[in-house]
Structures are given as structure tokens and as C-alpha cells.
C-alpha positions as CSV (number, residue, x, y, z in Angstrom):
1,X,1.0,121.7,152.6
2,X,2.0,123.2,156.1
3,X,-1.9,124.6,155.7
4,X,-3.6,121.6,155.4
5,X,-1.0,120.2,158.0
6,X,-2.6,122.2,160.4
7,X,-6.0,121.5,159.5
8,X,-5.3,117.9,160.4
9,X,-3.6,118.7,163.4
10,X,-6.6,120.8,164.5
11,X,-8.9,118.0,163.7
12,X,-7.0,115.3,166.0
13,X,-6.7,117.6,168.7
14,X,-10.2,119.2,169.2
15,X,-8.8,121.0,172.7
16,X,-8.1,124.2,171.7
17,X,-11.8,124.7,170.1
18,X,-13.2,123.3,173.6
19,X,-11.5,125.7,175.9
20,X,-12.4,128.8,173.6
21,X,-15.7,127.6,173.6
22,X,-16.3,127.0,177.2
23,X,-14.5,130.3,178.2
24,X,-16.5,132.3,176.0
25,X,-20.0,130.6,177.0
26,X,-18.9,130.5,180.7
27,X,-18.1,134.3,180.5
28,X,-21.2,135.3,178.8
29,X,-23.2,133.5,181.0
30,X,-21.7,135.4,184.2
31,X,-22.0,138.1,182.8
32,X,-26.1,137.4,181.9
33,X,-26.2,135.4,185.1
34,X,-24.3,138.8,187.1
35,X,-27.1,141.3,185.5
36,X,-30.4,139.0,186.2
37,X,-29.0,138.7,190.3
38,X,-28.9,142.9,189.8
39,X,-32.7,143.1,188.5
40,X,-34.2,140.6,190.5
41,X,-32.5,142.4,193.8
42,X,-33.8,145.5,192.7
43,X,-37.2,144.0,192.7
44,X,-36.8,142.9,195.9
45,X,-37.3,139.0,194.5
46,X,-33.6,137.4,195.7
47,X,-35.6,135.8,199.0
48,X,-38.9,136.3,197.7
49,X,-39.1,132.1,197.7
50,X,-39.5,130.5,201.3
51,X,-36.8,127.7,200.3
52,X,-34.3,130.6,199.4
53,X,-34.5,131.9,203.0
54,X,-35.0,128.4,204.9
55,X,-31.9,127.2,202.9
56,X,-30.0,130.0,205.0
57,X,-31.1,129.3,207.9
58,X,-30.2,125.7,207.7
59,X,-26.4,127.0,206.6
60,X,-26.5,129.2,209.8
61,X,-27.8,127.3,212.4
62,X,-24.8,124.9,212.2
63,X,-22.9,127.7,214.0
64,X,-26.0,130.2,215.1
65,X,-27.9,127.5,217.5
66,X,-28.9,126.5,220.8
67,X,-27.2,123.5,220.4
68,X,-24.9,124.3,217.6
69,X,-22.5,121.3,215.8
70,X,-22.5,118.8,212.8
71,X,-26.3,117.8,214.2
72,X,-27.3,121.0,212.8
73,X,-26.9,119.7,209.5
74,X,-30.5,118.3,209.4
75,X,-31.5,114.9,207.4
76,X,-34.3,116.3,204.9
77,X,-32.4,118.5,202.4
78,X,-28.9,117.3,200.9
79,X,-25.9,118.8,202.9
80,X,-23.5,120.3,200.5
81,X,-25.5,123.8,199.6
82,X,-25.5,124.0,203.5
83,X,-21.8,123.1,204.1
84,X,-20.8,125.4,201.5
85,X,-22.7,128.7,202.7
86,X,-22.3,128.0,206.1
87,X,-19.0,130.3,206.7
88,X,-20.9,132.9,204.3
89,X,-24.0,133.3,206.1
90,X,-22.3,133.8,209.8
91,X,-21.8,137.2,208.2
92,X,-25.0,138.9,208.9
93,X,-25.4,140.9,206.2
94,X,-24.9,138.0,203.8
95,X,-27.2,136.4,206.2
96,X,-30.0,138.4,205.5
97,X,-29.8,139.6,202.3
98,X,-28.6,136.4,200.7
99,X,-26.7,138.5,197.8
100,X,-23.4,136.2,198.7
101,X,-25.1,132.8,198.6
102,X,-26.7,134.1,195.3
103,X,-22.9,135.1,193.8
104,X,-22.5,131.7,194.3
105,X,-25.4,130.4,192.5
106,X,-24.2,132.4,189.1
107,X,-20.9,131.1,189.3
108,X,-21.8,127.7,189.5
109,X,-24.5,128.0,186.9
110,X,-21.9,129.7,184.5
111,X,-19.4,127.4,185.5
112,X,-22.2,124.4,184.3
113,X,-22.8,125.9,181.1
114,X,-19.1,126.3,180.0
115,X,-19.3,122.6,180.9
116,X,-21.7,121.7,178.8
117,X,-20.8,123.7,175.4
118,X,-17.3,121.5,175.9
119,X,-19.1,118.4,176.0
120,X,-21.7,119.2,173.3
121,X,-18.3,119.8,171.1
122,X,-16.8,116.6,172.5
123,X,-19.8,114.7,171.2
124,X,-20.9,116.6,168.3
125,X,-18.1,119.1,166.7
126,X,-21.0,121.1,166.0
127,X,-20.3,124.7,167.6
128,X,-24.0,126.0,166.9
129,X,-25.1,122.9,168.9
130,X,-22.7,123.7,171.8
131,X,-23.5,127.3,172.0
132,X,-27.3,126.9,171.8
133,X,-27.6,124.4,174.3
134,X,-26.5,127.0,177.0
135,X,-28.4,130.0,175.6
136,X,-31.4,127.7,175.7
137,X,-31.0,127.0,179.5
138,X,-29.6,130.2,180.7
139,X,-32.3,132.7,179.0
140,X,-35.3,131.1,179.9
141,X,-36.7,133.1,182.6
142,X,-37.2,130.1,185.0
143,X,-33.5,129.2,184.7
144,X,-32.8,132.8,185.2
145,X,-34.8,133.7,187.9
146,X,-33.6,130.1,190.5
147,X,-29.7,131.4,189.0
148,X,-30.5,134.5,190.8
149,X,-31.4,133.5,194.2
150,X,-29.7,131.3,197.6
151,X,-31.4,128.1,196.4
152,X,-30.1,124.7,195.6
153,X,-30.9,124.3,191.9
154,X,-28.4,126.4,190.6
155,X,-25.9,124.2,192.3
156,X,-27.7,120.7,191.0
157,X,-27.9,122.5,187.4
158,X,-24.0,122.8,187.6
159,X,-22.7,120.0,189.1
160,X,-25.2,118.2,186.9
161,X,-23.4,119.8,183.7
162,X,-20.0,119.4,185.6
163,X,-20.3,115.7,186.1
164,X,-20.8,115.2,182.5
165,X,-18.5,116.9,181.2
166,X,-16.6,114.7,183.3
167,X,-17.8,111.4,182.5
168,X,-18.0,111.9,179.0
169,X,-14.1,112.6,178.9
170,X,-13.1,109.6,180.7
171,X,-15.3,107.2,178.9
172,X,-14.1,109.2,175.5
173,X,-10.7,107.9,177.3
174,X,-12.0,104.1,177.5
175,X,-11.9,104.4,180.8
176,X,-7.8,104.2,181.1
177,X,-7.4,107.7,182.5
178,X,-7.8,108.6,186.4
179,X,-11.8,108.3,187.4
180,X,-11.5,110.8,190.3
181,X,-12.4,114.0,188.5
182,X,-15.7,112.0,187.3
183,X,-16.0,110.2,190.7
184,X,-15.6,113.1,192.8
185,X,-18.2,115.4,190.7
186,X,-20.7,112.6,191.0
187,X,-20.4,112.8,194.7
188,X,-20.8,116.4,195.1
189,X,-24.2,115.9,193.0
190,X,-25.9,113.1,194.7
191,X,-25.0,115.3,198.2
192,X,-26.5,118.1,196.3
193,X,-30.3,117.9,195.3
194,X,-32.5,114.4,195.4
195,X,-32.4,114.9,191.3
196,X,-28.9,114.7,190.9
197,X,-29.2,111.1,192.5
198,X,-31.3,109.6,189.5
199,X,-28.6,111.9,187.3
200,X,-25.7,110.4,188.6
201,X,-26.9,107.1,188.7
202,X,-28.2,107.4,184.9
203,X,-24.4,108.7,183.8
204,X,-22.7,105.5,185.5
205,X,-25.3,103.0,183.8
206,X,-25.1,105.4,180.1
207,X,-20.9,105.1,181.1
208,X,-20.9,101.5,181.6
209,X,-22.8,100.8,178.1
210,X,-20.4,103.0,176.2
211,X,-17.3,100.9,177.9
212,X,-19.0,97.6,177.2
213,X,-16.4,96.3,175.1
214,X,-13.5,97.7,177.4
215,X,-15.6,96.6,180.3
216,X,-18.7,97.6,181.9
217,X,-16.5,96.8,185.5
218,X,-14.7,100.0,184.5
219,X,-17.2,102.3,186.0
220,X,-17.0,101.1,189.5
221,X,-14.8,103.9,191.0
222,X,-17.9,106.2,189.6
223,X,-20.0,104.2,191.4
224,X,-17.8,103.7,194.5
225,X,-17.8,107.5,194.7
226,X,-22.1,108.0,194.3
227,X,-22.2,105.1,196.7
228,X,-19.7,106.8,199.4
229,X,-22.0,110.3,199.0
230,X,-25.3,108.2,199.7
231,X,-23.8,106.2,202.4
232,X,-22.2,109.3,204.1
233,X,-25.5,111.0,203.9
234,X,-27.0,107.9,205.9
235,X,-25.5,108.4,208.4
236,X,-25.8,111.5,208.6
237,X,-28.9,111.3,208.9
238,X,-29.2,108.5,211.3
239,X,-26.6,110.3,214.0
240,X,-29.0,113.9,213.7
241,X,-32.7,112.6,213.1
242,X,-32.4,108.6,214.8
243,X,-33.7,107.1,211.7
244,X,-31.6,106.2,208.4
245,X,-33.8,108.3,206.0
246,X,-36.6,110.9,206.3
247,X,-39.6,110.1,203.9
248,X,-42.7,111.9,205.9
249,X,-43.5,114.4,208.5
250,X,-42.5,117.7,205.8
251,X,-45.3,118.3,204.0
252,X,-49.2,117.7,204.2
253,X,-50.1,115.2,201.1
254,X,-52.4,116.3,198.6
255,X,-55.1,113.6,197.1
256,X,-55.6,115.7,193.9
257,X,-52.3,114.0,192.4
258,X,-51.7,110.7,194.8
259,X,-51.3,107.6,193.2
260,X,-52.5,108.6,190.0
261,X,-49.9,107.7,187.3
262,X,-51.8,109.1,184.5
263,X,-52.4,112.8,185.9
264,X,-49.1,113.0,187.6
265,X,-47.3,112.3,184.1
266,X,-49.4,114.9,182.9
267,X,-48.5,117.0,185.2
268,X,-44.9,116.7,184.7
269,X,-45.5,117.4,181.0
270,X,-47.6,120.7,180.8
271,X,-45.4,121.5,184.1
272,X,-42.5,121.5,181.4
273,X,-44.0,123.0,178.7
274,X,-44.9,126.1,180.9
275,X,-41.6,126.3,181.9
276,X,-39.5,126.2,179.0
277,X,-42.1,126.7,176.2
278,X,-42.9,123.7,173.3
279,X,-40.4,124.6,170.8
280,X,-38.2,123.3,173.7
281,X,-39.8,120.7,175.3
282,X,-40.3,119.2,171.3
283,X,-36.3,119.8,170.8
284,X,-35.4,118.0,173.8
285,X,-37.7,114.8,172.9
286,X,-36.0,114.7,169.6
287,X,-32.2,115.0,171.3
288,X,-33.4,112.1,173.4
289,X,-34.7,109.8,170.7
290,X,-31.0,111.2,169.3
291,X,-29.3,109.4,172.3
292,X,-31.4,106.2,172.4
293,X,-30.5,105.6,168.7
294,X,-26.6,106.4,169.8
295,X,-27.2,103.5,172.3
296,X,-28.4,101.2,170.0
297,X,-25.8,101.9,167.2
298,X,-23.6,101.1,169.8
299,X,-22.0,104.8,170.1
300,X,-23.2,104.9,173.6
301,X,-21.4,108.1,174.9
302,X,-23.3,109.9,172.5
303,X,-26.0,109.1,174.8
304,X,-24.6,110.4,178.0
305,X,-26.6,113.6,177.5
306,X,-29.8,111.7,178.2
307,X,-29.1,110.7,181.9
308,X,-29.6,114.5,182.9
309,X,-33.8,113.9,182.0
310,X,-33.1,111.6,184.6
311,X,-33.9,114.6,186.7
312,X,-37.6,113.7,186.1
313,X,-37.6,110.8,187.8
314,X,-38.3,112.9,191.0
315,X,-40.9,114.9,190.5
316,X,-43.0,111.6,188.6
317,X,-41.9,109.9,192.2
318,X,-42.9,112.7,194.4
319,X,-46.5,114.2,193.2
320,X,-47.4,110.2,192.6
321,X,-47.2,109.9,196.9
322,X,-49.0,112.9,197.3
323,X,-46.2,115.7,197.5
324,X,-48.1,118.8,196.6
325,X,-47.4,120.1,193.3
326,X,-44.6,122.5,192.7
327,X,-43.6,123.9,189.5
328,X,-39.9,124.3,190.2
329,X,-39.5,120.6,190.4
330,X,-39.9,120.7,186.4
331,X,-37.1,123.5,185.8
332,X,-34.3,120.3,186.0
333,X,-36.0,119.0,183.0
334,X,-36.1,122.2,181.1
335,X,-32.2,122.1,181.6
336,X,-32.0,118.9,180.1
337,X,-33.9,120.1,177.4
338,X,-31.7,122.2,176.6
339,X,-29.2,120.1,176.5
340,X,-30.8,117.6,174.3
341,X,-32.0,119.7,172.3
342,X,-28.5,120.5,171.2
343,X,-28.2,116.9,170.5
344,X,-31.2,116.9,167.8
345,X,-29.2,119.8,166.0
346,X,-26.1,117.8,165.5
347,X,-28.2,115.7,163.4
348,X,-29.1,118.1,161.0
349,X,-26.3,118.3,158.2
350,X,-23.7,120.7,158.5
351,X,-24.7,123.4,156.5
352,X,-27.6,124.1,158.1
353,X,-27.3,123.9,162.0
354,X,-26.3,127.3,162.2
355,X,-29.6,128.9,161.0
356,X,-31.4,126.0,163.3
357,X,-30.0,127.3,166.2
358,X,-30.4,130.3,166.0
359,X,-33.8,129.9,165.1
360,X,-34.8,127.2,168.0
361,X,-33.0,130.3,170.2
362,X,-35.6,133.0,168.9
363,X,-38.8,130.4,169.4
364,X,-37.3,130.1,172.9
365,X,-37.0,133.3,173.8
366,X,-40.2,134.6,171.9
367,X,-42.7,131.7,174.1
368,X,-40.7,132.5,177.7
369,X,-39.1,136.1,177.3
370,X,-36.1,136.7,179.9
371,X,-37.0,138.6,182.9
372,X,-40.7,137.9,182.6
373,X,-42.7,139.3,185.2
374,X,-44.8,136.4,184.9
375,X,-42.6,133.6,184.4
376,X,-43.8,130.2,186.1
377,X,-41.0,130.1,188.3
378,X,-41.4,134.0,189.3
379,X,-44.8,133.8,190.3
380,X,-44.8,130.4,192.3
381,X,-41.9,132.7,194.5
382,X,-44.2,134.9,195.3
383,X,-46.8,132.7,196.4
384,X,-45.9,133.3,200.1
385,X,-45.1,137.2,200.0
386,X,-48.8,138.1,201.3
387,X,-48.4,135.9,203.8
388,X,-44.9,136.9,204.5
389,X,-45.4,140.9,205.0
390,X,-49.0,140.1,207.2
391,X,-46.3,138.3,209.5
392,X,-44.6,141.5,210.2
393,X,-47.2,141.7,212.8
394,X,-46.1,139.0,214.8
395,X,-42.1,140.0,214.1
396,X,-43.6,143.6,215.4
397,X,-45.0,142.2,218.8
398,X,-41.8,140.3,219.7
399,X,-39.4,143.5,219.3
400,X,-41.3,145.0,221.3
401,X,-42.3,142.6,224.2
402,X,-40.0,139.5,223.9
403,X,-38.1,139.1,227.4
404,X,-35.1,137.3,225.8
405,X,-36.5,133.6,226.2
406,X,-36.2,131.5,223.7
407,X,-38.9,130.8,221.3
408,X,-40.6,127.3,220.4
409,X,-41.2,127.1,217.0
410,X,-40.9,123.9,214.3
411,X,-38.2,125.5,211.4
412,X,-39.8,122.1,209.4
413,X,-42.6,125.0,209.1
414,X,-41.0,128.2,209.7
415,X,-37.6,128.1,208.7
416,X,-38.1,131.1,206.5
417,X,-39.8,133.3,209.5
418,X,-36.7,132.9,211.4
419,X,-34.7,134.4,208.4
420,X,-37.4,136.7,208.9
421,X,-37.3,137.8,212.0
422,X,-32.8,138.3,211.8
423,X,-34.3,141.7,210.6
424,X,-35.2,142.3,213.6
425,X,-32.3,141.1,215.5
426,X,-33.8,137.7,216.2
427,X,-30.7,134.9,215.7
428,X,-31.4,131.1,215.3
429,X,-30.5,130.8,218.8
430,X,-33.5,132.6,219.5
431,X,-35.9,129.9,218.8
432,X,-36.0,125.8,220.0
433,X,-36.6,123.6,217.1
434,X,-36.2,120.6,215.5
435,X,-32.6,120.7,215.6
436,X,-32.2,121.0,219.5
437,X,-32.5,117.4,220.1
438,X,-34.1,116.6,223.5
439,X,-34.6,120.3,224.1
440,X,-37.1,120.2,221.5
441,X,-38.9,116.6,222.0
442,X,-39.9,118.1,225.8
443,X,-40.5,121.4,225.0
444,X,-42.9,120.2,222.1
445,X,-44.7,117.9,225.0
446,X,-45.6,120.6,227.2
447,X,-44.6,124.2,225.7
448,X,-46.1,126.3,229.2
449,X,-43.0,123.8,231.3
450,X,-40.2,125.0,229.5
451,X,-41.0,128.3,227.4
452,X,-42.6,131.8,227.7
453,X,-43.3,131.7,223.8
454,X,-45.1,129.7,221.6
455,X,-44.7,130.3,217.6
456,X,-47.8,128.0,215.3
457,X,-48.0,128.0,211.5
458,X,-52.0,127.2,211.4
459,X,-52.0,127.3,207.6
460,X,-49.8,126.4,205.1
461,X,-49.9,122.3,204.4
462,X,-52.5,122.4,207.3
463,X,-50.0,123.7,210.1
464,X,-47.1,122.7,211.6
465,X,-46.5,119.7,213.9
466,X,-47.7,122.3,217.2
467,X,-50.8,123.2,215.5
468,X,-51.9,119.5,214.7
469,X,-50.8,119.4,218.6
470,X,-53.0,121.8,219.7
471,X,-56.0,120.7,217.6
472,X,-56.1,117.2,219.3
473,X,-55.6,118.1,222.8
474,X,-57.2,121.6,224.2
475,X,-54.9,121.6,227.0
476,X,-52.0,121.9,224.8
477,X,-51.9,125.3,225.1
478,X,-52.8,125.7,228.6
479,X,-51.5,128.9,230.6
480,X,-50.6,130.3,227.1
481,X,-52.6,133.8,225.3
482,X,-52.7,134.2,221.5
483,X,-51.1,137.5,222.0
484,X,-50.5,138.1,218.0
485,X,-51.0,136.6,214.2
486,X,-50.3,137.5,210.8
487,X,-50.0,135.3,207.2
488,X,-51.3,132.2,209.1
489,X,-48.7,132.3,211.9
490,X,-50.2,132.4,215.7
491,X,-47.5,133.7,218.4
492,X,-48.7,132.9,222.4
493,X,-47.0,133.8,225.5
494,X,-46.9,132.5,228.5
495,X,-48.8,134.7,231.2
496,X,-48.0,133.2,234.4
497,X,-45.0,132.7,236.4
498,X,-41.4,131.5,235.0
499,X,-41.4,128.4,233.4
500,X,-41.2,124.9,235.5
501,X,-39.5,122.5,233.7
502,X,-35.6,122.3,234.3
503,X,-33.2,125.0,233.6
504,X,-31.7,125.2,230.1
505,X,-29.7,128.1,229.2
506,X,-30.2,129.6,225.7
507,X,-27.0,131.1,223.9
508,X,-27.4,134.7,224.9
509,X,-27.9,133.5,228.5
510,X,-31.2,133.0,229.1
511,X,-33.2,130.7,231.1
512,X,-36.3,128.7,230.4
């Protein structure tokens, strides 16, 4: 009798199971996630992505700037990766190598996945569902590779996992317990990544169906809190850049994918099927067909699982105005499914969801091995790397002849070459850009009135904003020499006297 009194016990309170499960998963994944950082350092990959080292330079420059303050902040990408490396990256070894920011990245990601095996037990009380789900995400070589490196996925992919575990145990509450734990991770993902906006919205609507009979008003302090994030972001954005938000001006649109519905959902498909494999991409259909039946039988938190394909909302958004293809924008989706996938498991009977998991795991890792050399992800990194070590020219020529003036240059373009060039001793400060306000809007008018050096990008997206300059006026460049180039970057110097245009000290003292 005391046996069986236990069993029932154990069955009403389903904690104890949930915290062993999420420690162990979120300790094996640190543990994975600790060892890919390692191998991917030693290969000299950690930065190997542009957006790795332009996401540090946009976490430094809030302190490391000409005109350094909150402005710094920028309007294009989210601002929490920023806020939260900016103390780390004033260190200049952090700074450079990025093995700090990317600490951060495997915490968060193993934090995510401990997250996730406790709500895959909430919803299912199937522990081979719970535990597959993460293996799924964490050991493909996509996953494992952005886990390993300063970028911002890692930090979607766990506040994305965080938030529902969140949600799903205040709506498995009815709504009656306090909504700031769910509000609050909500907030830190729509401030995160442009994905986790369509996420977070999808968990509030999914929330507000599973509360229907308590209430669908319930779910306005989730909401309240995605609503705060957004507007706080507005204005952000308003007080740095002068308009509310910045749709154009970053990237060169390609006509290959632009408006066309058909191709771009195409796209998105195979784009997810390289990534994660189809024994994955098949899984995760059939955990989301899972959830829509939940919805229907009126079991709606089951369901909550399906607002993290949400994530695909911007990628379909993106490549349909013209945003050139990138592979990486389809690793959100192979995270969620991997989550659904789990879903589609819990479906099977009892008795056999074991052997299912741990047979969907082998297909997984037999299409897209850990640690593949040639992973999707890994090779679109190292798209730039030619391009990055011919620039060692141009880094080369400035050590050598730069007079300590600071140096125009759009960080919209190269942000990564000023990571770049801290090698070299070169700080943020170094360079006017985008961020100096009115520094930049009259030094971008006439560059030979106000500096003695001139950085272009003439390539990538079709050049920067200088070089599209330069090509419609020819005396754009007046009284400046090419004086060096290298991986489509052009660096000119002034050759005449001191710049004419009024006196504007840069941070190490400098006048142009």
C-alpha cells in the first residue's frame, strides 16, 4: 500500500521528474555545447561569420566611439545581444577573439534545451520525447556550429525555448498564477531576434485559445509585456536613426527570389531540409499536424509547441522583398523541428517511443553528422574568409601609414573589418560611421572636407552607401588616391593639405 501510495503521489506531482530531466539535458548539453566552442576555435571558425564579428562591434561601440552613449545602440538589429555583451567586449581580448560572447551563447542554448525537455514532460509524460527533442536540435551541425559562435541565434533559440516553458506552465495554471515569468521572457525575445517577434506573438494567441474557457483576456499581461519590448524598441530607434523603424538601406535586393511566393516557399523548404536533414523536417510536420489536432480537440496547450515554427514567418517575409538568400535564416525552423518532432513521438503508444527516439536520433545524426566540415551553416561562414584575409592588405597599409585621423567608413558595410582591424590596434573610435550622427551625414557629403581617409566596400551587395556615392558623381572622391585594396574593400587618402571642414576631435585626440 505505501508503494502504490507513492506511485500516485509521483503521478500528481510530475516536478521531481521535470527538474531531473531538465538538469541532466541542460548539463549534457553544456557539456556538448562546451566541446563544439573548443573544436570550432581550434579551427579558427568562432568569427569566421561577418555577423559574429559585426555583432561585436555593435556591443563595443556603445562605449568604444567617437560619440559614444545609448545612440550607439543602432536601430537595425534587436538591442539585447548588444546590451548584454557590451561590458564583455570593452575587454579587448574578449573583444577580439569573441571566446566570452561565445561562453554566453552555450549557456543560453543549454539553458533552452533544459527548458524544453521540461515542457515536452509537462505536455507529454513521455521522457523519450523530452530527451530527443533536445538531442535533435543540439547535434545537428548547424545548431552546433551558430551555438559556438558571438551571434544572436543562440540567444533567440533559448529565450525561444525559455518563454515556453514559461507560458506553458502558467496556462497549465489557468492563468491564476503570476504572468511575469512568461511576460518578462516574452520581452527579452521580441528584443532579441526579428523571429522571436512572430514566436512570441504565436505563444500569446496559442495561450489565449487554451484559456478560452477561463478567458482569452487572461493573456494580456503577456501581451502587455511583447507590446512594452516592441514599443521600447520604437523608440529606440526613432531617438538614434530619426525614423520609427528601418526597413531598407542594409542590403542590395536580389530579383532571383522577389515577389515570388512560389520559389521563395521553396526556398524555405529545401533551405530546411539541408539544414536539419528529412527525417527531421518530416518529424516536425507530423508534431505540427500533432498540435493543430490538440487545438481542435480543444487541448490547446498541447499546441504551444507549434508557435516556435512561427520562426518561419521571417525568412518567407524577407526573401519574398528581395532579401538575398541566406541559409541561416532556416536554422530557427530546424529548432522547432525538433521540438515538434518530439510532439509526433508522444503519439506513438507507450511501449514503443523509446525505440522511436532513438531511432529518429540515429537518422538525424546519420543525414547531418555533428561537426561536419561541410555542414550548411559551416560553409555559408566561410563565405567571406577569402575576402577577409585579401583585406589584410588594406589593414597592412594603415599600420603602417595612418596619421591617427579618423577613418570614414559605413559599419552598415564594414562592421566586421573594424573587428578586423582591433588586431591591429585600430578601436571603433578610429573610424566615422553611421553611428556619429551629424559627424557622419557631413563627412559622407564631402569626405576630402573633413577626413584624410576614405574606407569603400565596392563589392559585396554592390558596395556600400560611399561607393554607390562615388559611382554617381566623379568628384566624390576629389583630392583623394586609391592608395590600397584587398577582398573588395578600396582604402583612399587624402594627399593634400589638412582637412577644411570644422574641427572635430576624435577620441584619441585627433583632429579632422
Amino acid at each position: 500500500m505505501p508503494h502504490d501510495n507513492r506511485a500516485i503521489i509521483a503521478e500528481a506531482d510530475p516536478r521531481p521528474v521535470e527538474r531531473r530531466l531538465a538538469s541532466t539535458v541542460g548539463l549534457a548539453a553544456l557539456v556538448i555545447g562546451l566541446a563544439a566552442a573548443w573544436y570550432y576555435a581550434q579551427a579558427g571558425l568562432t568569427l569566421s561569420h561577418y555577423d559574429a564579428r559585426a555583432h561585436l562591434v555593435v556591443a563595443r561601440r556603445i562605449v568604444d566611439s567617437l560619440t559614444p552613449g545609448w545612440v550607439q545602440i543602432g536601430a537595425v538589429w534587436l538591442p539585447l545581444p548588444h546590451l548584454v555583451n557590451m561590458p564583455i567586449v570593452q575587454w579587448d581580448w574578449a573583444y577580439r577573439t569573441g571566446y566570452p560572447s561565445t561562453l554566453l551563447s552555450v549557456a543560453l542554448m543549454a539553458v533552452g534545451l533544459a527548458a524544453l525537455a521540461a515542457t515536452l514532460w509537462r505536455l507529454t509524460r513521455a521522457w523519450p520525447a523530452a530527451v530527443a527533442a533536445p538531442l535533435l536540435i543540439l547535434l545537428n551541425p548547424n545548431v552546433l556550429y551558430l551555438q559556438s559562435t558571438p551571434m544572436t541565434e543562440p540567444m533567440l533559440f533559448g529565450l525561444a525555448l525559455v518563454a515556453l516553458w514559461c507560458v506553458t506552465r502558467w496556462v497549465q495554471g489557468e492563468g491564476r498564477g503570476s504572468a511575469m515569468p512568461a511576460a518578462a521572457a516574452l520581452a527579452a525575445l521580441t528584443l532579441t531576434r526579428y523571429e522571436g517577434w512572430f514566436v512570441a506573438g504565436a505563444l500569446v494567441l496559442i495561450a489565449g485559445a487554451a484559456l478560452w474557457r477561463q478567458g482569452a483576456w487572461r493573456v494580456w499581461p503577456l501581451a502587455l509585456g511583447i507590446g512594452a519590448a516592441v514599443g521600447g524598441f520604437l523608440l529606440l530607434s526613432k531617438g538614434s536613426t530619426g525614423v520609427w523603424f528601418v526597413t531598407s538601406g542594409f542590403y542590395e535586393p536580389d530579383p532571383a527570389l522577389r515577389h515570388q511566393l512560389g520559389d521563395v516557399s521553396r526556398r524555405v523548404w529545401d533551405g530546411t531540409g539541408a539544414l536539419g536533414g528529412s527525417a527531421v523536417r518530416l518529424a516536425g510536420l507530423l508534431g505540427a499536424l500533432v498540435c493543430v489536432v490538440a487545438v481542435g480537440r480543444a487541448r490547446a496547450v498541447q499546441a504551444l509547441p507549434l508557435a516556435l515554427l512561427a520562426a518561419a514567418a521571417l525568412p518567407l517575409y524577407a526573401f519574398f522583398e528581395g532579401h538575398p538568400f541566406r541559409i541561416r535564416y532556416m536554422v530557427p525552423i530546424v529548432v522547432a523541428c525538433g521540438a515538434l518532432a518530439a510532439m509526433a513521438l508522444s503519439r506513438l503508444p507507450r511501449r514503443l517511443q523509446a525505440v522511436s527516439a532513438a531511432l529518429l536520433v540515429v537518422a538525424a545524426v546519420w543525414q547531418r553528422p555533428p561537426l561536419d566540415a561541410k555542414a550548411a551553416m559551416v560553409l555559408e561562414a566561410q563565405w567571406e574568409t577569402p575576402y577577409r584575409l585579401a583585406r589584410q592588405e588594406v589593414t597592412a597599409f594603415l599600420t603602417r601609414e595612418w596619421d591617427g585621423t579618423p577613418i570614414l567608413a559605413s559599419m552598415g558595410s564594414l562592421g566586421h573589418y573594424m573587428q578586423e582591424a582591433s588586431h591591429a590596434g585600430f578601436g571603433i573610435a578610429d573610424f566615422v560611421h553611421e553611428g556619429n550622427g551629424e559627424i557622419w551625414a557631413s563627412a559622407r557629403e564631402r569626405p576630402a572636407a573633413y577626413v584624410n581617409w576614405v574606407l569603400i566596400e565596392e563589392r559585396a551587395e554592390g558596395g556600400d552607401e560611399l561607393a554607390a556615392r562615388a559611382r554617381r558623381n566623379a568628384a566624390y572622391l576629389e583630392r583623394l588616391v586609391r592608395v590600397a585594396e584587398g577582398g573588395g574593400v578600396a582604402l583612399y587618402r587624402r594627399v593634400d593639405a589638412a582637412p577644411e571642414g570644422d574641427e572635430i576631435r576624435s577620441a584619441r585626440g585627433s583632429r579632422y
